[in-house]
C-alpha positions, 0 to 999 in steps of 0.5 A: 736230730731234735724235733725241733730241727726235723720239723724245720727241714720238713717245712723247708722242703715243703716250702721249697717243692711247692714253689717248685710245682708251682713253676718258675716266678720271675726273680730278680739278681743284680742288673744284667743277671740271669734271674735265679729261681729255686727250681734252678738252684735244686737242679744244679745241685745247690742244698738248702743251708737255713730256713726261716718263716714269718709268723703268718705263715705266708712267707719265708727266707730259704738260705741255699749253699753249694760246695765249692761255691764261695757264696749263699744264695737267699730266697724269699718265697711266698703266697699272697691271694691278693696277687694275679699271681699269688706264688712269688719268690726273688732269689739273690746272691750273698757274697 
């Protein structure tokens, strides 16, 4: 494994656990979907396939496969001090 690609699963998985002890924020699927959380995607045994953040560090695109699923799931998840709420994320299925 590259320095390069340890450090990206590393920040990944931060991103990830942080989101995840922040608790669930309300995401958004298709109409008439159960709403998608990354909490619920690592507890039902969905992998982290791709990871990509934006310069300024407040927020980044986490790509979720499972095996024996014919789709991915994206995640954008973010912090904005702004907000009431300042975590957020919104999960939706690629197919």
């Amino acid at each position: 494994m590259t320095l390069r690609f340890r450090s990206t699963i590393a920040c990944a998985a931060f991103s990830a656990a942080t989101l995840v002890l922040a608790g669930p924020v309300g995401a958004q699927g298709k109409p008439g979907e159960e709403a998608i959380s990354i909490e619920h995607l690592l507890k039902s045994g969905w992998e982290i396939a791709g990871y990509a953040s934006n310069c300024d560090s407040r927020s980044s695109l986490i790509l979720f496969k499972k095996p024996g699923e014919t789709h991915f799931v994206q995640c954008l998840a973010g912090y904005d001090a702004t907000r009431e709420r300042p975590i957020f994320q919104n999960c939706y299925r690629l197919r």
